[in-house]
C-alpha positions as CSV (number, residue, x, y, z in Angstrom):
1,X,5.5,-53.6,-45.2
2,X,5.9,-50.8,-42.6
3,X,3.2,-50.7,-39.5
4,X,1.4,-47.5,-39.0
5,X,1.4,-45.8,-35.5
6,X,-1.9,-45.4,-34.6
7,X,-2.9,-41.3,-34.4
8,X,-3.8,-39.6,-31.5
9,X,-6.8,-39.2,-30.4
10,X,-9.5,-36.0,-29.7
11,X,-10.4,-37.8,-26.3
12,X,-6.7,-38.6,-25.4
13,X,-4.2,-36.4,-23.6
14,X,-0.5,-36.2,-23.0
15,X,1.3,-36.9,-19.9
16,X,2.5,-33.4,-20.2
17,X,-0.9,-31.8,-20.5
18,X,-1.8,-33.5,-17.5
19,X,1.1,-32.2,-15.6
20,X,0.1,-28.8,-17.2
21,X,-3.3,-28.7,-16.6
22,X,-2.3,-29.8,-13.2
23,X,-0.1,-26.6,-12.3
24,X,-1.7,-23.8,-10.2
25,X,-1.8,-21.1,-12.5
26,X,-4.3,-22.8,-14.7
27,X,-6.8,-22.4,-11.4
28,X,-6.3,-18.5,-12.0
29,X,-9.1,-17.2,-14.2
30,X,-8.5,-15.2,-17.6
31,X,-10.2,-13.2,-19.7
32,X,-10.5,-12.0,-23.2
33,X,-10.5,-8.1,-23.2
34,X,-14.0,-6.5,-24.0
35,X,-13.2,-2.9,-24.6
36,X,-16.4,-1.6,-24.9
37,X,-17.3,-2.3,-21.2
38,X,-13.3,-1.4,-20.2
39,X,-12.2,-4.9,-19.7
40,X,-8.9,-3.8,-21.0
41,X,-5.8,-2.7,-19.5
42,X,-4.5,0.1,-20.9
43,X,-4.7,0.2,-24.7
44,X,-8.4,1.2,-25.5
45,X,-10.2,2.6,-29.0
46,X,-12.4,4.3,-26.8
47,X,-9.7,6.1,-24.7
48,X,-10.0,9.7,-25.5
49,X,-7.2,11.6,-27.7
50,X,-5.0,14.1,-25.5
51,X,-5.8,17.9,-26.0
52,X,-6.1,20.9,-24.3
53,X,-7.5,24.4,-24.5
54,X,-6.8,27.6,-22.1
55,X,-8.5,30.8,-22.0
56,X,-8.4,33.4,-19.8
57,X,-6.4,31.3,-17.3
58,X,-9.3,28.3,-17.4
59,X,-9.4,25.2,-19.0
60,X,-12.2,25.4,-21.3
61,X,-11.1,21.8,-23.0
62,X,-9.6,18.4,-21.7
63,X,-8.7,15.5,-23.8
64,X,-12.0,16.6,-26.3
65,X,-14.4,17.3,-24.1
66,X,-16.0,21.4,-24.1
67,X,-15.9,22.9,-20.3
68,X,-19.6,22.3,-21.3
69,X,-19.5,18.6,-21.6
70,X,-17.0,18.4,-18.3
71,X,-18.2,15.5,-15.5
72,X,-17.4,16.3,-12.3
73,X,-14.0,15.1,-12.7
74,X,-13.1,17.0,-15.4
75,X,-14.2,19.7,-13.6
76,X,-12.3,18.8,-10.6
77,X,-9.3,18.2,-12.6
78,X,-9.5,21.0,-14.5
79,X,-9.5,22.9,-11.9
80,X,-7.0,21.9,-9.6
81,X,-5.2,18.7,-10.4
82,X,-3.5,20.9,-13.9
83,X,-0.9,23.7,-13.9
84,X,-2.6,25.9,-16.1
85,X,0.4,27.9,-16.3
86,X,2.6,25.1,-18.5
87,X,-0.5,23.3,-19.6
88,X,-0.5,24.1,-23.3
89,X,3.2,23.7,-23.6
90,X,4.1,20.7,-21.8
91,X,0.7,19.0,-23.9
92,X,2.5,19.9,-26.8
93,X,6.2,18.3,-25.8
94,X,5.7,15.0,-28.1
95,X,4.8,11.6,-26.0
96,X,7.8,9.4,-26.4
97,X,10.3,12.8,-26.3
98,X,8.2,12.9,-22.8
99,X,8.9,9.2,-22.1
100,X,12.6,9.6,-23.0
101,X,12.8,12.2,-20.2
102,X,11.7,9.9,-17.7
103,X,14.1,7.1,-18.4
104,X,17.2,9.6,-19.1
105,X,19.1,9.7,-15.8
106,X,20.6,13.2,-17.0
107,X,17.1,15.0,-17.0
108,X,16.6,14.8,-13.2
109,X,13.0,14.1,-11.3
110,X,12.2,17.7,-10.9
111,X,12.6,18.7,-14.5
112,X,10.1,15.9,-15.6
113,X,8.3,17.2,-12.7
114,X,7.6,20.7,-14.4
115,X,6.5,19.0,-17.5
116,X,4.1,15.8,-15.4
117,X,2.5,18.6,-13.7
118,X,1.0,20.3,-16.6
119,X,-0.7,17.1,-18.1
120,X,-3.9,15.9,-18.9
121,X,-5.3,12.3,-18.0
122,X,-4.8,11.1,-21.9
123,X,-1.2,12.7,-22.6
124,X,0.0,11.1,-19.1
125,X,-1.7,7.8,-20.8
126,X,-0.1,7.9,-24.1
127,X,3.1,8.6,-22.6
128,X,3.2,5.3,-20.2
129,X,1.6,3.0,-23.7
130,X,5.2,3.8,-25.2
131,X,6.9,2.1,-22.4
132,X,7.6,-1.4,-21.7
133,X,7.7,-3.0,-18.3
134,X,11.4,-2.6,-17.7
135,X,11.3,0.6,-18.8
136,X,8.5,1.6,-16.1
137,X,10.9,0.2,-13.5
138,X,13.4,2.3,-14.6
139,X,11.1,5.7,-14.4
140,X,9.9,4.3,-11.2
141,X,13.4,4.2,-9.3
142,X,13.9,7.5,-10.4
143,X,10.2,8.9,-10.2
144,X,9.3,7.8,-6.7
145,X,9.5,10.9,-4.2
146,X,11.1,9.6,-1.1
147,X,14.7,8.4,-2.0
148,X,14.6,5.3,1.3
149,X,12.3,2.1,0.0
150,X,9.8,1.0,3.0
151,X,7.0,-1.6,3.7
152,X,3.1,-1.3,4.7
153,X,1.7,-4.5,6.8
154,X,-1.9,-6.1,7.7
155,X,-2.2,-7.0,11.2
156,X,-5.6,-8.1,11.6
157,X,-7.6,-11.4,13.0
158,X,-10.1,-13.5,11.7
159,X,-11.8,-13.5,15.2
160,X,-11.2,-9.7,15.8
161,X,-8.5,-10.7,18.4
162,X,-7.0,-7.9,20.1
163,X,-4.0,-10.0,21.8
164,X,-3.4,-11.4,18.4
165,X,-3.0,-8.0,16.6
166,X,-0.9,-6.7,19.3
167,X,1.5,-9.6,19.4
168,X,1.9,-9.5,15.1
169,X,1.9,-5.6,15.1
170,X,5.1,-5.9,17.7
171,X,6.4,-8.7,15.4
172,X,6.1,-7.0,12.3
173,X,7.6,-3.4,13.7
174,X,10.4,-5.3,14.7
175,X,11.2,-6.9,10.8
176,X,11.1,-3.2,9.5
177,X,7.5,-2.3,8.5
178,X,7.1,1.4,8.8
179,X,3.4,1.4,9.0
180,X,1.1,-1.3,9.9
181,X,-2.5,-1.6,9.2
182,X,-5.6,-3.6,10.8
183,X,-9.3,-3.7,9.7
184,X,-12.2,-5.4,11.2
185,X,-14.9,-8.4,10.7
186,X,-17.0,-6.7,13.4
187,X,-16.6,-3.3,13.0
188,X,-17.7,-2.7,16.3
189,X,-14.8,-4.5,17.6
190,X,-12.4,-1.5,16.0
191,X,-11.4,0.7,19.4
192,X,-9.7,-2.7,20.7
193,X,-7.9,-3.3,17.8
194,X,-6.7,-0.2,17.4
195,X,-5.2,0.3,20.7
196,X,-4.2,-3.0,20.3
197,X,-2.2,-2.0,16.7
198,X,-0.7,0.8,18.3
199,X,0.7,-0.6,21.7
200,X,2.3,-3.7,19.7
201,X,3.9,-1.4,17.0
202,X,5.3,0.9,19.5
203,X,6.2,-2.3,21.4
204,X,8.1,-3.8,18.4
205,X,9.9,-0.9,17.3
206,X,8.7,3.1,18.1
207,X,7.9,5.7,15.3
208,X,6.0,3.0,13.1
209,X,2.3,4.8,11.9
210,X,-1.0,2.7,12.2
211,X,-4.5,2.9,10.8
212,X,-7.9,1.2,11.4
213,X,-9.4,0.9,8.1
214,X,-12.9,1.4,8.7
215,X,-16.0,3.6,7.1
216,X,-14.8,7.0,6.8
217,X,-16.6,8.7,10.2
218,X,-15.1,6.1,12.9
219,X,-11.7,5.5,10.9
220,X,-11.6,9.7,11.3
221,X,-12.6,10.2,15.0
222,X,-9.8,7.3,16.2
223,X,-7.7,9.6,14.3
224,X,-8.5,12.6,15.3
225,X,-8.2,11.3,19.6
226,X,-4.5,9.6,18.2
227,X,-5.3,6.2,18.5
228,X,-4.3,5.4,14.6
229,X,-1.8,7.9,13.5
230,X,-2.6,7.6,9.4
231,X,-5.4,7.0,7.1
232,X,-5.6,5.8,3.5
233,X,-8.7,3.6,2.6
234,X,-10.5,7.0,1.3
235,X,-11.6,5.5,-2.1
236,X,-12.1,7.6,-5.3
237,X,-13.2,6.2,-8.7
238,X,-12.6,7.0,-12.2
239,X,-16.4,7.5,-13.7
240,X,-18.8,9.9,-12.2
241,X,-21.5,7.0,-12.2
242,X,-19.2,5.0,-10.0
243,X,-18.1,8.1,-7.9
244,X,-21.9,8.6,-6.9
245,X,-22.8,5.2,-6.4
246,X,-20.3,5.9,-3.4
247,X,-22.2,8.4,-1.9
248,X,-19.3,10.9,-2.5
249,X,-17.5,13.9,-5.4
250,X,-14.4,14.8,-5.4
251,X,-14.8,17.5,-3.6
252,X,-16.2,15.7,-0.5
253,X,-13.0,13.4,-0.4
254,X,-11.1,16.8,-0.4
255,X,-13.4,18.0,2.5
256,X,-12.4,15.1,4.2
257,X,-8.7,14.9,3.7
258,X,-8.6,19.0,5.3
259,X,-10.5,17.2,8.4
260,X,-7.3,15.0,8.9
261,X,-4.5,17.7,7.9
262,X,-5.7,20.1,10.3
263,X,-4.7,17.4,13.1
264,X,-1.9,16.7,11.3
265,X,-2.7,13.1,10.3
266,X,-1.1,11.5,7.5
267,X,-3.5,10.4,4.8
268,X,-3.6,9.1,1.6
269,X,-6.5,8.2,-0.9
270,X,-6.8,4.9,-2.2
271,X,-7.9,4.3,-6.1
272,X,-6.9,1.1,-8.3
273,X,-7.5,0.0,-12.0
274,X,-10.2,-2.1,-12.5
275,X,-12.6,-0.8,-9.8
276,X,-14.7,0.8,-12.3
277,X,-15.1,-2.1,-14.2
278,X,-15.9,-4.8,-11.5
279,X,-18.3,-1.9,-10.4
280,X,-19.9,-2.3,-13.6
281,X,-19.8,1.4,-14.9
282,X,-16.2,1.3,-16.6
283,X,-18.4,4.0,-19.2
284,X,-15.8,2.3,-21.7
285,X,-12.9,3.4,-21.0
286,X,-9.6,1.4,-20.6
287,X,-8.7,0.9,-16.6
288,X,-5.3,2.5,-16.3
289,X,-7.2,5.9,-18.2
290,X,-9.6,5.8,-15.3
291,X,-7.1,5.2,-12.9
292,X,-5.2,8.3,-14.2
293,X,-8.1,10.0,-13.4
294,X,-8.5,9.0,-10.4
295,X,-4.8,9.9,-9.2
296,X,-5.3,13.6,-10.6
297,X,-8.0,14.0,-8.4
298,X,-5.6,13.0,-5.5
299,X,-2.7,15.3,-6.5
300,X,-6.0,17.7,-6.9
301,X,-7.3,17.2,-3.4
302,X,-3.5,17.8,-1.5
303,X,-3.5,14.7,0.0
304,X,0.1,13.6,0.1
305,X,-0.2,10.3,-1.8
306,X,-2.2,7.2,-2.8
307,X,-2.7,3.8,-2.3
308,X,-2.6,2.6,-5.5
309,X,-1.4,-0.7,-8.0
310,X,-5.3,-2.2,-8.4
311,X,-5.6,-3.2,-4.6
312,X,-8.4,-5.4,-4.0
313,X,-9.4,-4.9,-8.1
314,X,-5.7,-6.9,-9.1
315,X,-8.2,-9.6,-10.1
316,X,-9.3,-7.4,-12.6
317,X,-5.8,-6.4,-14.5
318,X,-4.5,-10.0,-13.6
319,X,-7.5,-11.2,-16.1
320,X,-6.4,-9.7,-18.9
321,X,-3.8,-9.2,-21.1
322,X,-1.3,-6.5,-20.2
323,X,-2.7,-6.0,-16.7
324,X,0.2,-6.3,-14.3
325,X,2.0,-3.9,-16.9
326,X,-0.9,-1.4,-16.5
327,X,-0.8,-2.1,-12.5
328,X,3.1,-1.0,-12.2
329,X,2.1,1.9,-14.8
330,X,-0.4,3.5,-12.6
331,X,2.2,3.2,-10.1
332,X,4.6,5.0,-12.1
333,X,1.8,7.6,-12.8
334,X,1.2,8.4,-8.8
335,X,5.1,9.5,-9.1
336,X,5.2,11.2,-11.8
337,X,2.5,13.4,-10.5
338,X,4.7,13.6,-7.1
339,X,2.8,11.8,-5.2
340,X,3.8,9.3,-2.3
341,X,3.3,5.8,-4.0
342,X,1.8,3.1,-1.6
343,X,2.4,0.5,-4.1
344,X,-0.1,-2.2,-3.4
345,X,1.1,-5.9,-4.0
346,X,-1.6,-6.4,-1.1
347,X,-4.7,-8.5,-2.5
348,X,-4.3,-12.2,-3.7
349,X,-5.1,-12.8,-7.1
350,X,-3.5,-15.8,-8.4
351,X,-2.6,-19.2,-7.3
352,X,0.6,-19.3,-8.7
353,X,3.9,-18.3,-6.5
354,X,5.5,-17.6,-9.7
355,X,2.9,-15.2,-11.1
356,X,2.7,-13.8,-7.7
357,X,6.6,-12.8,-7.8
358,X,6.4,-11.7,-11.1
359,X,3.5,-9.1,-9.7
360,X,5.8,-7.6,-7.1
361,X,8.9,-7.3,-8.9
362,X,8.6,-4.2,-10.6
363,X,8.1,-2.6,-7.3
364,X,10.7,-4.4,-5.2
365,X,13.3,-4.1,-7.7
366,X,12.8,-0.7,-8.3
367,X,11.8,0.9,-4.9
368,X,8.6,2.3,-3.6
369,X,7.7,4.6,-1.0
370,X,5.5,1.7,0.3
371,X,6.9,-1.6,-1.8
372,X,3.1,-3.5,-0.5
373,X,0.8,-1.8,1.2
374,X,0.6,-3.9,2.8
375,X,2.2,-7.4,3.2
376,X,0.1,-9.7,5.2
377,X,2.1,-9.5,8.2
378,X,-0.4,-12.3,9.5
379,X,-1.0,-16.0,8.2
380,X,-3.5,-14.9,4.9
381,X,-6.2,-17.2,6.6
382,X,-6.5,-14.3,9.2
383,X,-6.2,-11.6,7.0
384,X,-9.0,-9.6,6.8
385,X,-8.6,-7.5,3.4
386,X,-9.2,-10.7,1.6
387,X,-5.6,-12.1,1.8
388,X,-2.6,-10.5,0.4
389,X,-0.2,-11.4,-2.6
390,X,2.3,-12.1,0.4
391,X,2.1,-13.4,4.3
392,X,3.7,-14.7,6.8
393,X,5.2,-17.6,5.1
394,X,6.8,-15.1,2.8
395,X,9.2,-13.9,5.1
396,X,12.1,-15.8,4.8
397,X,11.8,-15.7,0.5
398,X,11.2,-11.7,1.3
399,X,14.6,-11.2,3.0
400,X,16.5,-13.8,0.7
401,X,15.2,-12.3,-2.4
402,X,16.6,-8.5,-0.5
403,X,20.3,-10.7,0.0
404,X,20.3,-12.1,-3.5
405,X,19.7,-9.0,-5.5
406,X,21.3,-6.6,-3.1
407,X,18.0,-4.8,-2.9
408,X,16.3,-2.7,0.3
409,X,12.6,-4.1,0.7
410,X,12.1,-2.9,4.1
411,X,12.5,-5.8,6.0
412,X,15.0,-8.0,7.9
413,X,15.6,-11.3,9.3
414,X,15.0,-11.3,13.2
415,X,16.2,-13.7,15.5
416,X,13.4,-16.2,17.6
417,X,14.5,-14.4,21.0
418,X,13.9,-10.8,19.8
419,X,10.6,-12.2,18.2
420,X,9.3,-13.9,21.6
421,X,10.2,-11.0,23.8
422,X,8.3,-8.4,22.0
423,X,5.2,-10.9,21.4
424,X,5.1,-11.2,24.9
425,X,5.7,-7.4,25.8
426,X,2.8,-6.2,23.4
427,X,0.5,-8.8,25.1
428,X,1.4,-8.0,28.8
429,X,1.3,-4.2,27.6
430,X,-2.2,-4.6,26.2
431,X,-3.3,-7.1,29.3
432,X,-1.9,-4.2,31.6
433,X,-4.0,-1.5,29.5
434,X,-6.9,-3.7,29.6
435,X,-7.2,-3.9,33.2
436,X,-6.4,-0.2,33.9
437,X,-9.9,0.9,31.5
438,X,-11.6,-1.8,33.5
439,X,-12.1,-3.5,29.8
440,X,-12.8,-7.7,29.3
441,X,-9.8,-9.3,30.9
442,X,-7.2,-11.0,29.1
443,X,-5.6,-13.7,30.8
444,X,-2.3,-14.9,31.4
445,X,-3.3,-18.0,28.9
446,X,-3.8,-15.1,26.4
447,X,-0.6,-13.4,27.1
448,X,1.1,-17.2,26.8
449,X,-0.9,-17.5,23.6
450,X,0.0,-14.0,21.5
451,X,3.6,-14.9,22.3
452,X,4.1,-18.3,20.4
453,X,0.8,-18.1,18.1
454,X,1.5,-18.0,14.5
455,X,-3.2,-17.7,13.8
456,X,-5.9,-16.8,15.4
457,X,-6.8,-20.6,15.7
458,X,-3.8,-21.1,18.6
459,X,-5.6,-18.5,20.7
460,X,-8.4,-19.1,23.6
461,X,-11.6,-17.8,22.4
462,X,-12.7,-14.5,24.0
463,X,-16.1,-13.2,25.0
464,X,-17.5,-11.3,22.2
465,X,-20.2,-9.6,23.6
466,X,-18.4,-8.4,26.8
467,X,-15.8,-7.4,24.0
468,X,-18.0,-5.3,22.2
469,X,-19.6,-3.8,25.0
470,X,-15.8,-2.9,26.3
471,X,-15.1,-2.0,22.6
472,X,-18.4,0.8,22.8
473,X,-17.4,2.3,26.2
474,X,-13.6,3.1,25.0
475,X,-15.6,5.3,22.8
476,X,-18.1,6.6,24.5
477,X,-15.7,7.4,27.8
478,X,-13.6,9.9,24.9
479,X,-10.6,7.8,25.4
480,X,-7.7,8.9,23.6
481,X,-3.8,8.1,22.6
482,X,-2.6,10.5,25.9
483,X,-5.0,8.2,28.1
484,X,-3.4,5.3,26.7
485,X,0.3,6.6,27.1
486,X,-0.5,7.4,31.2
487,X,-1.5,4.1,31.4
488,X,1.4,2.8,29.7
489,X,3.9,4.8,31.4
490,X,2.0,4.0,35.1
491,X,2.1,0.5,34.2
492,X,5.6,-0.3,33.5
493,X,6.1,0.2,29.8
494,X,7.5,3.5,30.2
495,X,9.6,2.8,26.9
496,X,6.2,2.0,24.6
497,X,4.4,4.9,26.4
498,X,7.8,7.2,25.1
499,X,7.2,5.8,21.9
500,X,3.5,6.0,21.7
501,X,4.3,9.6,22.9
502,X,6.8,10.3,20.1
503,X,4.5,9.8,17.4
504,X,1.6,11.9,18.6
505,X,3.9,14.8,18.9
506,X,4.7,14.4,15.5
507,X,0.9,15.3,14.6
508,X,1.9,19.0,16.8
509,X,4.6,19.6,14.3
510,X,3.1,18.4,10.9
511,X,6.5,16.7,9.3
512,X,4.0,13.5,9.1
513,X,1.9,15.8,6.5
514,X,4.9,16.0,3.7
515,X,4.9,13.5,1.2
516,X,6.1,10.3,1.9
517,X,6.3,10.7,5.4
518,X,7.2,8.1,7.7
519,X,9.4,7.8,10.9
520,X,12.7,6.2,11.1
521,X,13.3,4.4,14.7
522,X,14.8,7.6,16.1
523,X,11.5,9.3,15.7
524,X,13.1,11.1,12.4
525,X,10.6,11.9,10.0
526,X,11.8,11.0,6.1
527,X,9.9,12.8,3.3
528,X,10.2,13.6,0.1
529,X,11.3,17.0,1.8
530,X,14.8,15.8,3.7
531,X,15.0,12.4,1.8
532,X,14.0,13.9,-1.6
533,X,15.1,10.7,-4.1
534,X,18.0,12.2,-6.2
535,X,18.8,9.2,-8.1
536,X,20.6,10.5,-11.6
537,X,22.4,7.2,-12.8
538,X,25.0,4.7,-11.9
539,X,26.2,5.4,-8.3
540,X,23.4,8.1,-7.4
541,X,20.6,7.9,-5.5
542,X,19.6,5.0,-2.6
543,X,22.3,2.0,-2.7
544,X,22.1,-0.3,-0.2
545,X,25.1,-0.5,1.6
546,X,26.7,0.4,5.0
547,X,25.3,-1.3,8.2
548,X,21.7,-1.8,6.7
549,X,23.5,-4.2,3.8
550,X,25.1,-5.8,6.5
551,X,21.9,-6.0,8.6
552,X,20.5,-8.1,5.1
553,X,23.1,-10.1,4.8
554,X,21.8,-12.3,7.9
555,X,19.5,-14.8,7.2
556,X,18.2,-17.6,9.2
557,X,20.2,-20.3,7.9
558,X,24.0,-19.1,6.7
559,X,26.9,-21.1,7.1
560,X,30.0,-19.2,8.7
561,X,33.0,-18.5,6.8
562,X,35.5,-18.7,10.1
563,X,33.4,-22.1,11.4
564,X,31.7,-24.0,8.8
565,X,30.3,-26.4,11.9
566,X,28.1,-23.1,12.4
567,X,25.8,-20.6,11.5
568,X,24.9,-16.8,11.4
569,X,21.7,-15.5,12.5
């Protein structure tokens, strides 16, 4: 007689579902989709059919909806984010024909340009629901305006430390970012850690851009006396009900971005899928069709690009199914519109370093304008947008990932030396600055501190109050970035002041207002104007090669051909 194995259980598990369970993407939370209140990607039943309707040079219907029936958005839209001129016949050009244009490398970017231009919100929708993941990449690398991939930062401090953004600005400038960007806990504390931004990124490596991200009216005035140099965090939203919550229209954020052209400040807006939703007005509607919206009304306004890929939302798309597709779909919307694409890959959303890759690839591997914007160029504990999906500890996989694939992702591997001088150059710069406005000292402890630090915890504490008080009479003396560039250049950082100098004259001449814009170490503006991305196929368009590919080849540990006993940094 043959025994019976006893069956399994209900109450028993497997070694191997305990190992599962165990893993770190099981602490990431999912959702099912629940269309009616948008919890859905990209693929909706309530999305709205494409059509439109001209008369007499007006749009008098958009994707179903009378000119009666328009919200302000469609009104906005209609009204300046459409050519009305090729509307009716680039609506008509079938969706996947449309699609097969983007990914053909013989129809080039400015002949889907003619026909992108002309579309409504649901066309440009039904055209990126034909197209999977790797096909997005492959519109993307052709589709992005500026033909030379770059990288956005975070430099900020979980106490609001001035010496500690100063030191990590220099440091990241110096591994390639081409603009760096802080933000506040007190949002008092913002005229110190702004000049502190700006000193350390001209410290680290001149022509890089910097913004305070603050409410609209402060963020605008440190702009407008040159202490930040760009702005982006001007939100727009993809329902009217949303849209008002905020205080704001459409036509307010365009009143706003004219404020900052006629300085000749860079700016971007800043939208995301899933906003709407977690805002709870999603009006039922999928995210990436609100987020279409929402990118039409920046191509609308003449702002030169957006900040876009579900920012602090990612939670959002990463719930449900399809979402990271959707993510690198808006994306791939911003530049098909010819707008700059500041690509996001900047919020944390999942505990899982696989799932975390797999978020970023699509941008990495194809190119962005901005690949993240930004990378937490601080450890995430300090980072004050909530974390990002990469820090610090990133930066060694960053630049190995760049060797492996032979791929430009805006940064390189620096040696400890380089690192340590400029930490220490951006403090003593800032300590030097400090004393000269007669603002809380910063010690030589401080100065010893921003050098070798990798958080805000290896710093003395500072004096908040006296801080504050020093941060309200930077503002209320008018300082501006030419006071700061006397003092730097009367101090003995005549080099930072020459960069610091640089990049407000760029604001005189207005190359920072093209799309794209950002400043190559030789003060060179690249746009989508004398970099314009002209990649056609095999062998066209950016290749890494030449002294840059040589400059990734160097990583902190690599054995020597010529003397094994050795190695290359």
């Amino acid at each position: 007689m043959t025994a019976t194995a006893p069956k399994p259980t209900a109450t028993k598990v497997s070694k191997r579902t305990e190992m599962l369970e165990s893993r770190p993407v099981n602490l990431d939370g999912f959702v099912e989709e629940w269309p009616e209140k948008g919890l859905v990607a990209m693929e909706s039943e309530y999305d709205p059919k494409p059509s439109i309707r001209v008369e007499d040079g007006v749009i008098v219907e958009l994707d179903g909806k009378a000119r009666a029936d328009f919200d302000f958005m469609d009104t906005f839209i209609a009204n300046h984010s459409i050519d009305v001129a090729s509307a009716v016949e680039a609506n008509a050009i079938p969706s996947d024909e449309i699609a097969r244009m983007l990914l053909d490398p013989r129809v080039s970017r400015a002949a889907v340009l003619e026909v992108t231009r002309g579309l409504t919100p649901a066309k440009l929708l039904d055209v990126v629901k034909l197209m999977n993941v790797v096909e997005i990449m492959m519109a993307m690398q052709k589709m992005r305006s500026r033909r030379t991939p770059a990288n956005q930062a975070h430099s900020t401090s979980a106490r609001d430390n001035p010496i500690q953004v100063a030191a990590d600005a220099a440091e990241a400038a110096l591994r390639g970012f081409a603009e760096l960007e802080t933000t506040l806990g007190v949002v008092r504390y913002a005229p110190l850690v702004a000049i502190a931004l700006q000193i350390g990124a001209q410290t680290g490596r001149g022509g890089v851009i910097t913004q305070c991200a603050l409410e609209e009216a402060t963020e605008l005035e440190l702009g407008m006396r040159g202490i930040t140099g760009y702005a982006e965090t001007i939100s727009v939203y993809g329902t009217e009900s949303v849209f008002v919550d905020g205080d704001d229209t459409p036509w307010s954020k365009a009143f706003l971005a004219s404020a900052y052209a006629s300085r000749g400040i860079k700016m971007r807006f800043t939208s995301g899928t899933g906003s709407e939703v977690q805002m709870g007005n999603a009006e039922g509607k999928s995210m990436l069709y609100l987020e279409i919206r929402c990118i039409l009304m920046a191509k609308g306004a003449g702002v030169q690009g957006l900040q876009n890929g579900s920012i602090s939302c990612i939670g959002v798309p990463g719930a449900v199914p399809g979402g990271i597709r959707a993510v690198a779909a808006e994306n791939l919307i911003a530049c098909m519109v010819d707008l700059e694409c500041a690509a996001g890959n900047d919020q944390s959303f999942s505990h899982s370093a696989m799932r975390r890759t797999s978020r970023l690839m699509p941008q990495m591997m194809s190119g962005q304008d901005l690949i993240c914007s930004g990378f937490s160029g601080v450890p995430n504990s300090d980072n004050m947008f909530a974390g990002s999906n990469l820090d610090v500890e990133d930066y060694d996989d960053w630049n190995t990932i760049q060797r492996d694939l032979q791929i430009d992702g805006g940064l390189r591997h620096v040696r400890e030396d380089e690192i340590l001088q400029v930490r220490n150059k951006a403090a003593r710069a800032l300590q030097a600055v400090f004393a000269e406005l007669d603002l809380p000292r910063i010690t030589d402890d401080e100065v010893e501190a921003g050098t070798y630090a990798n958080s805000s915890a290896d710093y003395p504490f500072r004096d908040v109050l006296e801080d504050l008080k020093g941060a309200q009479s930077v503002m209320d003396r008018g300082i501006t970035g030419l006071d700061l560039v006397r003092i730097l250049e009367r101090t003995g950082f005549a080099d930072v002041a020459d960069s610091y100098l640089q990049v407000l004259r760029q604001r005189v001449s207005g190359d920072l207002l093209q799309t794209a814009a950002i400043l190559t170490p030789d003060f060179v503006p690249l746009s989508a104007i004398n970099d314009a991305n002209d990649y056609a196929g095999p062998g066209t368009g950016y290749r890494l090669s030449g002294q840059r590919w040589e400059d990734l080849k160097r990583l902190r540990h690599v054995t020597s051909a010529s003397n094994p006993e050795t190695e290359v940094s």
